[in-house]
C-alpha positions in Angstrom: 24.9 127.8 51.6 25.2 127.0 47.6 27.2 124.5 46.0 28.8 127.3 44.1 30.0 128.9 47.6 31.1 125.9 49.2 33.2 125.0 46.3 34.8 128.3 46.3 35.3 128.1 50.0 36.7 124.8 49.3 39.0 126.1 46.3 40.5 128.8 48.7 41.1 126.8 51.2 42.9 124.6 49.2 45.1 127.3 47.5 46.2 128.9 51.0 46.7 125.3 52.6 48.9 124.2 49.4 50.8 127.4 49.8 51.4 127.1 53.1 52.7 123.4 52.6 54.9 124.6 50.2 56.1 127.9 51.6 56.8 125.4 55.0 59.0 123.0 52.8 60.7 125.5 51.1 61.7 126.7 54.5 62.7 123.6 56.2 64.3 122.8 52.6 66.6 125.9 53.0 66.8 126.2 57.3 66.4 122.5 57.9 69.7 122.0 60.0 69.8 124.8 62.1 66.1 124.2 62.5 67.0 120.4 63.5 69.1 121.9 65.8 67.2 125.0 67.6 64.1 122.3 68.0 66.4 119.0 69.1 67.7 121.3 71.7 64.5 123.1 73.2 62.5 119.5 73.3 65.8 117.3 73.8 65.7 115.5 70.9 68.5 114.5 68.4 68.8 116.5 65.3 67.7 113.1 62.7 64.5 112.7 65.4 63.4 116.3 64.7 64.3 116.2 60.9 62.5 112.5 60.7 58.9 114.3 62.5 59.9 117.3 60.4 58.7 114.7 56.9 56.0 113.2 59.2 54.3 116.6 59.9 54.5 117.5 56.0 53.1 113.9 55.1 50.2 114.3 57.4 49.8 117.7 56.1 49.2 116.5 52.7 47.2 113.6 53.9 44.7 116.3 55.8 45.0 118.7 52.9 43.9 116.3 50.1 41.3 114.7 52.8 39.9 117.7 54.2 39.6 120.3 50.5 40.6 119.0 47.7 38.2 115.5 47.6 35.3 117.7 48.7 36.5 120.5 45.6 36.8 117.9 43.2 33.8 115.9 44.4 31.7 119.6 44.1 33.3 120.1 40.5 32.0 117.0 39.5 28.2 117.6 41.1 28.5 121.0 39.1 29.3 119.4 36.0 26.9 116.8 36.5 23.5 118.6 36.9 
C-alpha cells in the first residue's frame, strides 16, 4: 500500500469519524433529556449519571479520533511534503 493511499484512507476516515462525533452531539445536544431518561431507566441509572458518561463517551471519542486518524494524516502530510 502507498503513502498516498494510506493518507487518503486516513483522510476518510477522519471525515466520517468527525461527522459522526458531530452528528452524535448534535443529537444528544437536541434529545439529551429524554435520552438521559430512556437510558437511566433501561440500565438503572440516574439521569445526571447517563448525561455525565454521555460527555465521557464524546471525550474519549475525540481522544481515539485524533489518536487513531488524524496524527497518522497529518504525520503522512508531512512525509509527503517532506520528500
Amino acid at each position: 500500500m502507498s503513502i498516498e493511499v494510506l493518507r487518503e484512507f486516513l483522510g476518510w476516515c477522519l471525515a466520517i469519524n468527525t461527522g459522526l462525533m458531530i452528528f452524535t452531539f448534535i443529537v444528544i445536544t437536541a434529545v439529551g433529556d429524554t435520552a438521559a431518561i430512556f437510558h437511566g431507566k433501561m440500565f438503572k441509572l440516574e439521569p445526571d449519571t447517563v448525561r455525565r458518561e454521555f460527555y465521557h463517551y464524546m471525550a474519549n471519542y475525540k481522544i481515539a479520533i485524533i489518536v487513531f486518524n488524524l496524527v497518522p494524516y497529518l504525520a503522512l502530510l508531512a512525509m509527503a511534503d517532506g520528500s
